[in-house]
Short mmCIF file of the C-alpha atoms (twelve columns), coordinates in Angstrom:
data_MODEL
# 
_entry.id   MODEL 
# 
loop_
_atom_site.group_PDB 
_atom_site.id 
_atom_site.type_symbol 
_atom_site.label_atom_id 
_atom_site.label_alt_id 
_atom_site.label_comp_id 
_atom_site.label_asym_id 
_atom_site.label_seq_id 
_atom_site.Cartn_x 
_atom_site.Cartn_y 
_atom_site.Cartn_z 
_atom_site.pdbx_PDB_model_num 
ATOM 1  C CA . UNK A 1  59.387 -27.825 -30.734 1 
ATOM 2  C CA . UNK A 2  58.858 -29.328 -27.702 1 
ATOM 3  C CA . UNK A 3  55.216 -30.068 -25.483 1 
ATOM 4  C CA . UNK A 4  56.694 -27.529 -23.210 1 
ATOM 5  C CA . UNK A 5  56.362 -24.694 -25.595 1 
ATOM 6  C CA . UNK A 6  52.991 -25.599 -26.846 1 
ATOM 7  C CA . UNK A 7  51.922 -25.296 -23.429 1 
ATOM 8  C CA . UNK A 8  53.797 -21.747 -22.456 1 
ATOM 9  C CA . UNK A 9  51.142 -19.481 -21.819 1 
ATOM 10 C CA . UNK A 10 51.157 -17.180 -25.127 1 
ATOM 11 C CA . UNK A 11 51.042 -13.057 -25.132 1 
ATOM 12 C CA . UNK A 12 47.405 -11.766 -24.955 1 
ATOM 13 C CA . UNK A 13 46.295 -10.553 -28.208 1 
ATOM 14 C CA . UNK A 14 44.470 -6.577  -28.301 1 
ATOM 15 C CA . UNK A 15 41.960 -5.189  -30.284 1 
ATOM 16 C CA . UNK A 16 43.414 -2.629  -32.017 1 
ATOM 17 C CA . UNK A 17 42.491 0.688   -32.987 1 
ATOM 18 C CA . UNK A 18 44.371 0.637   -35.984 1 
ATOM 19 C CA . UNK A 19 43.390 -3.535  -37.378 1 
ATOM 20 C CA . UNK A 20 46.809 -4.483  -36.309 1 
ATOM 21 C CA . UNK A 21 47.717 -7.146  -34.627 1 
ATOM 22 C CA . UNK A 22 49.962 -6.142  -31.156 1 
ATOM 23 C CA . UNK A 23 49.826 -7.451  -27.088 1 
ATOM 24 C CA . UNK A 24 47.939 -5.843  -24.950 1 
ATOM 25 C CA . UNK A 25 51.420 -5.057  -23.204 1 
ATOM 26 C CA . UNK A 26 52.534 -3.342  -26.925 1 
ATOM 27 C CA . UNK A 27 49.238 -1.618  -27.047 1 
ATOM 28 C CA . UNK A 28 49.462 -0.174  -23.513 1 
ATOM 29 C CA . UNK A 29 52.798 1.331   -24.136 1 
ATOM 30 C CA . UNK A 30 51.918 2.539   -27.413 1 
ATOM 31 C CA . UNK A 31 49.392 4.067   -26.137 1 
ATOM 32 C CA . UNK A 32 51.387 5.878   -23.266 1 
ATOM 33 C CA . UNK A 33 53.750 6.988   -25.752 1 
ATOM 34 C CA . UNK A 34 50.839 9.053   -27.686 1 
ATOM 35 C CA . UNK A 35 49.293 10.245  -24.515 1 
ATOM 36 C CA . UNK A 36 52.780 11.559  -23.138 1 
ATOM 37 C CA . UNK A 37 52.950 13.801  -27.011 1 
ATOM 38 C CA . UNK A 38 49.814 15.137  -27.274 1 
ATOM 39 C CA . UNK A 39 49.367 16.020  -23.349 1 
ATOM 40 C CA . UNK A 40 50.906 19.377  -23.346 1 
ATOM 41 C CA . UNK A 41 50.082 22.827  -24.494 1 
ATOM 42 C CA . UNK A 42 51.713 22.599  -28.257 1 
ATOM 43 C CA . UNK A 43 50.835 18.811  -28.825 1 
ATOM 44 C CA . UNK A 44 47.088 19.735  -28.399 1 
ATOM 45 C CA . UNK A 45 47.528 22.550  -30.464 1 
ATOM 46 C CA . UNK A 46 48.862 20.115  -33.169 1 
ATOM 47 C CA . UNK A 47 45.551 18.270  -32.567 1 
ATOM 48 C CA . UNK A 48 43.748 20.999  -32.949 1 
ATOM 49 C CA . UNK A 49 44.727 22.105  -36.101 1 
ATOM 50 C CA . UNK A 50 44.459 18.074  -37.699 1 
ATOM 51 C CA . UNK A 51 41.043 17.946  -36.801 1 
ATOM 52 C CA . UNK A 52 40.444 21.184  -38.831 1 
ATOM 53 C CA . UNK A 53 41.559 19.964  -41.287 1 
ATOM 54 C CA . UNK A 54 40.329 16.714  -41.642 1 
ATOM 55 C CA . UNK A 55 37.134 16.040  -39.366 1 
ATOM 56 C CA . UNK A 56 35.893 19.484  -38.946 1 
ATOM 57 C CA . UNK A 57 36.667 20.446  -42.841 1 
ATOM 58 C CA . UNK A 58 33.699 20.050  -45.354 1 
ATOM 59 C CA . UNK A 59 34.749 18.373  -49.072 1 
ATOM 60 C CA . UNK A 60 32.311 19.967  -51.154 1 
ATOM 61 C CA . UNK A 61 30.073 19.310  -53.900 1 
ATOM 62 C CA . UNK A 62 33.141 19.455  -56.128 1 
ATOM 63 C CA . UNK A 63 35.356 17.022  -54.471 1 
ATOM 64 C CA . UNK A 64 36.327 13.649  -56.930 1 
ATOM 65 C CA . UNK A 65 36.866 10.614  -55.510 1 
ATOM 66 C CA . UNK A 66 39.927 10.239  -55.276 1 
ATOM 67 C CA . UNK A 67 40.361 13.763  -53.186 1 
ATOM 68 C CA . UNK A 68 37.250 12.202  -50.881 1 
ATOM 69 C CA . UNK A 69 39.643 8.816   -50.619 1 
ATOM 70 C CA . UNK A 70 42.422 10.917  -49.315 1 
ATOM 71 C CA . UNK A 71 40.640 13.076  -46.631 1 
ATOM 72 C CA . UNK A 72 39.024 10.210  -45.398 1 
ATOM 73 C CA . UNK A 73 42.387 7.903   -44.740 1 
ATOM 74 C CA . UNK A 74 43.762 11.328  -42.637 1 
ATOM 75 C CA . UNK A 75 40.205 11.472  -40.662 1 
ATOM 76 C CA . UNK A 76 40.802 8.227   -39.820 1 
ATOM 77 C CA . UNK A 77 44.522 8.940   -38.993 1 
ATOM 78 C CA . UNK A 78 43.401 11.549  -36.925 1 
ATOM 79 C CA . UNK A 79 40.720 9.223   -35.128 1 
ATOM 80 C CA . UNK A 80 43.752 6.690   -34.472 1 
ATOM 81 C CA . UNK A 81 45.487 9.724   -33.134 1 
ATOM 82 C CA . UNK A 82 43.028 11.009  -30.415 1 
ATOM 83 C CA . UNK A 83 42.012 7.161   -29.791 1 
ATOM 84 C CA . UNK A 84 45.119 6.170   -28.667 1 
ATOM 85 C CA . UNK A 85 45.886 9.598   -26.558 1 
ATOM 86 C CA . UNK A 86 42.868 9.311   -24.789 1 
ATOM 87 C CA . UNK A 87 43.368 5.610   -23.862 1 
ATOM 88 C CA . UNK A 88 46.958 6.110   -23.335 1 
ATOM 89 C CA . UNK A 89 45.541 8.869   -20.867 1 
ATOM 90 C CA . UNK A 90 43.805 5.878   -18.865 1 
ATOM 91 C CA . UNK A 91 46.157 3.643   -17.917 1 
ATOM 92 C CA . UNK A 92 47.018 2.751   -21.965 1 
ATOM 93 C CA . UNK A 93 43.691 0.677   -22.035 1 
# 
């Protein structure tokens, strides 16, 4: 390794909706790409029908914790979802 490379400006590092680690140039696209599926008529249909089934549905007094583990991790796959469509939607930021 030389001083050189040390020195070479190094990819700007986003925040991520999801806790992993991408550039801001990876999250931009990324973010395009889930804005350009869930834009049209059928993809927000799609949408729709995950949010009633995760963020709009009510557990229970029943539910055990594992089932409350489960519907949790797809709420928050859902939130990733519309998070990324709606910055995707602006520019991918």
């Amino acid at each position: 390794m030389t001083w050189d490379a040390l020195n070479k400006e190094k990819p700007k590092i986003a925040a991520s909706v999801d806790g992993y680690v991408r550039s801001e140039k990876d999250e931009q696209i990324l973010n395009k790409h889930f804005a350009n599926v869930f834009k049209g008529d059928e993809g927000k249909k799609v949408l729709e029908y995950l949010q009633s089934i995760t963020t709009e549905a009510v557990a229970g007094p029943n539910v055990t914790s594992n089932q409350l583990f489960h519907i949790e991790g797809m709420r928050f796959l859902v939130g990733i979802i519309k998070t990324r469509t709606k910055k995707g939607e602006n520019d991918g930021r």
